[in-house]
N, C-alpha and C positions, 0 to 999 in steps of 0.2 A: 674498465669493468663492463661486462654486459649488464643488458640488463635485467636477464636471467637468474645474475648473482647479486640483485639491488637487497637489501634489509628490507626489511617489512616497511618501517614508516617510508623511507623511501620510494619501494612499489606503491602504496597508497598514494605520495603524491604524484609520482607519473599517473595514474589512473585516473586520479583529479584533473589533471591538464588534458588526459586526453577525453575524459566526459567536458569538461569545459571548451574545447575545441571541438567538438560534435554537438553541442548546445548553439555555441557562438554560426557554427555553419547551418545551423536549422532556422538560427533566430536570422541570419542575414539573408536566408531563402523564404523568409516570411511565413516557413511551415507552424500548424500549430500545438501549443505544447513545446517549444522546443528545445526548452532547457534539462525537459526528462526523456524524450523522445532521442533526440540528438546525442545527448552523455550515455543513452542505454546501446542505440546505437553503432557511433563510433568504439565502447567498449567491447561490446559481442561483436565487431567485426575482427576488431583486435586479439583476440582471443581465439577464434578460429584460424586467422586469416598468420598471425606471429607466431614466434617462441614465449612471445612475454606472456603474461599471465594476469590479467587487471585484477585485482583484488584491495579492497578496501580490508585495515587492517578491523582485528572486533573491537577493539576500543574506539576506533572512530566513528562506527556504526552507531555505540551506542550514546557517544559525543552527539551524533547529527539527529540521534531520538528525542533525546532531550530535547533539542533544537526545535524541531518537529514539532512536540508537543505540547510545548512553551508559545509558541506560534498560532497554532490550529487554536487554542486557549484562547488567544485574542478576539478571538471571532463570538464568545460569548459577551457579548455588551448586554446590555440591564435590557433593554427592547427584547433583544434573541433571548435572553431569561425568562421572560414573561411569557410568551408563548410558545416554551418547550413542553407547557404540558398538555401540547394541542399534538403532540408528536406520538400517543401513545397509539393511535390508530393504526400509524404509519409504522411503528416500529415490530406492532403485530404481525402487519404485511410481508415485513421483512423477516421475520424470524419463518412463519411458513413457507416463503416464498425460500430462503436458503435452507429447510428441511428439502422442499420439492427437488431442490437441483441438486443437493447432495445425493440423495437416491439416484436421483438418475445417473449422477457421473458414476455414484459407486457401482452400480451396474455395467456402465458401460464399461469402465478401466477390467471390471472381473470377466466380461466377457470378452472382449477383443484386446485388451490389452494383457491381456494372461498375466495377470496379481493375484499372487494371495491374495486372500481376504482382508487380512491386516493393512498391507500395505496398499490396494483398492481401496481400505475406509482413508487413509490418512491421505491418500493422494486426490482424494474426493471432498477434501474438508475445505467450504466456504471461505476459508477466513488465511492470515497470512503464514506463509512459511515460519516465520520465527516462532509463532505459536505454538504451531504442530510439532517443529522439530523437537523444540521442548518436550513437550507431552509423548513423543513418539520415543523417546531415548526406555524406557521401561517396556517398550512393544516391541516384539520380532517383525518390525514393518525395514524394508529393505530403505533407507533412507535416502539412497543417492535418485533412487527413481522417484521415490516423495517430491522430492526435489527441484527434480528436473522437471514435473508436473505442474508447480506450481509456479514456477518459475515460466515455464512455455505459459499455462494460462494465465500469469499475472501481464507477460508482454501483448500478448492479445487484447487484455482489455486496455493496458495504456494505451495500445494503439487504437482500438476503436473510440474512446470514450471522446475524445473532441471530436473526430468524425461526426460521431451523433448526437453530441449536444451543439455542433455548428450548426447541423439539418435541425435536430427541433426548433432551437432559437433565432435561426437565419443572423445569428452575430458572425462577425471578421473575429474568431479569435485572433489570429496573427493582428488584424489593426489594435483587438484589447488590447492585447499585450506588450505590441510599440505605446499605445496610451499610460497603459500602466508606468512605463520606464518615462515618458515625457513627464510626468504628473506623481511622481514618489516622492512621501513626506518625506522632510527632511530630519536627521538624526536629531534626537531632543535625547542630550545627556543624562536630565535626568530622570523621565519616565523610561527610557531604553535602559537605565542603568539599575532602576527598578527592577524592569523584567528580568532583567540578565541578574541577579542578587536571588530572584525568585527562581531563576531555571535551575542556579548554582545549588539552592536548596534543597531545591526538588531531585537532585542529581544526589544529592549525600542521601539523602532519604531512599531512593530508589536503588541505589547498591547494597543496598539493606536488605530489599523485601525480594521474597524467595516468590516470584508472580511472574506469568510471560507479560511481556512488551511492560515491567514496570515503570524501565525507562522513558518508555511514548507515555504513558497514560498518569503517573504522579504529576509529572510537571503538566501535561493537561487538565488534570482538574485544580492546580493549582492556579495556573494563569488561568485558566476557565474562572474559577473562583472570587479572583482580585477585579477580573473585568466585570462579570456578571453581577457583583456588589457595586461599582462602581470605583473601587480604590483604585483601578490605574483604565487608561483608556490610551493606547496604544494601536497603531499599528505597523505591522512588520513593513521595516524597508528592505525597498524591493531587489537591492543587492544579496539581504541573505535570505529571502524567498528565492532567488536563481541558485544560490549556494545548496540550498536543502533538496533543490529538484535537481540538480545534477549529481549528490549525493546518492538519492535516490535512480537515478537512469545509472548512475555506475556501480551502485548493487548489484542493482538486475542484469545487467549488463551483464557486468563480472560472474554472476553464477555459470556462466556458459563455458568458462575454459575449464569447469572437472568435468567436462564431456566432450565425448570425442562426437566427430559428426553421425554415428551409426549409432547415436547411441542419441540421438537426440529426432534422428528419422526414426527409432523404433517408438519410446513414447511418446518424443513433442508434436510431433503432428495428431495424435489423441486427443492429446491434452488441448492442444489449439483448438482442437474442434470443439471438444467441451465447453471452451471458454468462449465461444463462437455461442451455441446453445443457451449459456450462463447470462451472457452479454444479452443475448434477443428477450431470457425469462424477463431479466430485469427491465428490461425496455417497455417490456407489454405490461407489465404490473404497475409501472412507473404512469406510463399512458391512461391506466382503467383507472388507476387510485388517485393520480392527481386532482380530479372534478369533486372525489367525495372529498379528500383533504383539504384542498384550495390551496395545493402546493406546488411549487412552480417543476417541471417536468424533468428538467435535467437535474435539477437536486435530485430528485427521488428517484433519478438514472443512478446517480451516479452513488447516492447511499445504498440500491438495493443491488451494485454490483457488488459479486462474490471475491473481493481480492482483498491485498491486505490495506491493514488501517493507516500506517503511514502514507504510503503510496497513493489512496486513495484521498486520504484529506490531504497531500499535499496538491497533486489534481485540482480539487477543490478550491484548495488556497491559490494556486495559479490560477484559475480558468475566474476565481472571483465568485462563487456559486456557493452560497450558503454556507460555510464550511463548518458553523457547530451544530447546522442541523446533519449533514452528511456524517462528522466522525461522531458526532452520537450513536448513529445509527452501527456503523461498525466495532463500536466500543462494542455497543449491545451484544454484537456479533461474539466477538474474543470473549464475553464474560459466558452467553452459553455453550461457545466450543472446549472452554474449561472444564464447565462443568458437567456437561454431558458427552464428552468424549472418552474420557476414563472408561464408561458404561459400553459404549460404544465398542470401544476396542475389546474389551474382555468380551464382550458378544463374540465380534468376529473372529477372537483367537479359540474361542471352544467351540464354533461352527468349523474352524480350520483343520482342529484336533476332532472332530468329530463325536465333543461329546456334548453338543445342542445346536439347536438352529436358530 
């Protein structure tokens, strides 16, 4: 059988072997990041480059959410509790500071990228694909080019974001992250079995609720929840921290075979740019606001980038940087593109129809 004709869970685990074989070659060339880096990709080369088609199947995606944010949850200890509500300043910053660049991308997708209006706002929205797609199914927004938007600027900033958190911090990522593999707790059956009882729950709860990313974000404030109280104190071994980041680099990855290459030269090099633009907003905000907050730089790099919340706490969760101050800050994100997007788009679709501005 090729592998053109593999079943779905099948294709998922090829695509896992081949994000885990482009991690494993990133992590043994000492590049950094390279278990999300590497799996994204060895699978977008895949994908252009074969016949096969890397694709994680949607039940696994929303397996590795959980996962995700059962995990990033940990990062809430009773200390990180106590001064999250020094974070309100910061989280101001970021809500203006992702109004500012949304304007701008939406502009620029409407001028040079010839979009509708609609499909300009949704390809312009801050926060992660899985969001928008959701909220975009009731919109006449062209979705595949959504898509391919956020997808080109979600790979831009994984790729810059160690870049420049190595330059501000002058750290070896590549040496953390050999550190982190010499120096990983060892499995404790039964706080791990704790967590994993708590993700399981969070997971029945979460197919329940009719919300984008419920599956990232229940089981996060649930483990958020148990740590921050002190009932369990935990942290992720570093086998399924490489697991969640390869999951992730072969998401991203994978989005690149429903596009042909002309079809990725007309809007991803756009979108790269924006995300180029997106990456420098946050950088300078992150640099002026750190001295008022007394917050370390690449945290608040890496919270006031515009990409999605998994992806970006798990970043976080590799690189070792804050991580429930960072996916706070993105949670933040996802709760007002909920709720102000709806508003949003019916703007743009009666300025399209031309019965307002």
């Amino acid at each position: 059988m090729s592998l053109a004709g593999l079943s779905a869970p099948a294709r998922g685990a090829v695509t896992l072997g081949i994000g885990a074989l482009g991690g494993g070659l990133f992590f043994a060339l000492d590049l950094p990041l390279p278990w999300v880096l590497g799996s994204l990709a060895a699978t977008a080369l895949t994908s252009q480059a074969t016949r096969f088609q890397p694709v994680l199947p949607r039940a696994w995606r929303g397996y590795a959410m959980v996962g995700i944010g059962t995990m990033l949850g940990t990062g809430f200890t009773p200390e990180v509790a106590a001064r999250a509500g020094t974070w309100w300043s910061s989280l101001l910053v970021m809500s203006v500071l992702s109004l500012v660049v949304c304007l701008l991308a939406f502009g620029v997708f409407l001028r040079w990228g010839r979009m509708d209006r609609t499909t300009a706002l949704f390809a312009s929205m801050p926060g992660g694909l899985s969001v928008v797609s959701v909220l975009a199914e009731d919109y006449p927004a062209e979705i595949n080019r959504v898509a391919l938007c956020h997808t080109a600027r979600l790979l831009v900033l994984l790729v810059l974001a160690p870049v420049v958190i190595q330059l501000l911090s002058g750290t070896d990522l590549a040496e953390a992250n050999r550190a982190a593999f010499a120096h990983a707790e060892p499995l404790d059956p039964l706080r791990h079995g704790a967590l994993a009882l708590a993700a399981l729950a969070s997971w029945a709860v979460a197919r329940r609720v009719r919300f984008p990313s419920a599956l990232l974000l229940i089981p996060l404030f649930v483990s958020g929840a148990m740590h921050a109280t002190g009932l369990l104190d935990v942290h992720v071994p570093a086998v399924l921290s490489c697991a969640a980041q390869i999951v992730i680099g072969a998401g991203v990855g994978g989005r690149f075979a429903a596009y042909t290459l002309r079809e990725i030269a007309r809007d991803g090099w756009l979108a790269a740019l924006v995300g180029c633009v997106m990456a420098l907003g946050a950088l300078g905000g992150a640099i002026t606001f750190a001295p008022v907050a007394g917050a370390d730089v690449s945290a608040l790099f890496l919270a006031y980038l515009p990409g999605g919340a998994p992806e970006l706490g798990v970043v976080a969760l590799a690189l070792m940087i804050d991580p429930a101050m960072v996916i706070a800050h993105h949670v933040l994100r996802v709760f007002l593109i909920v709720a102000l997007l709806p508003t949003a788009a019916n703007w743009a679709r009666r300025g399209a129809d031309g019965s307002g501005r």
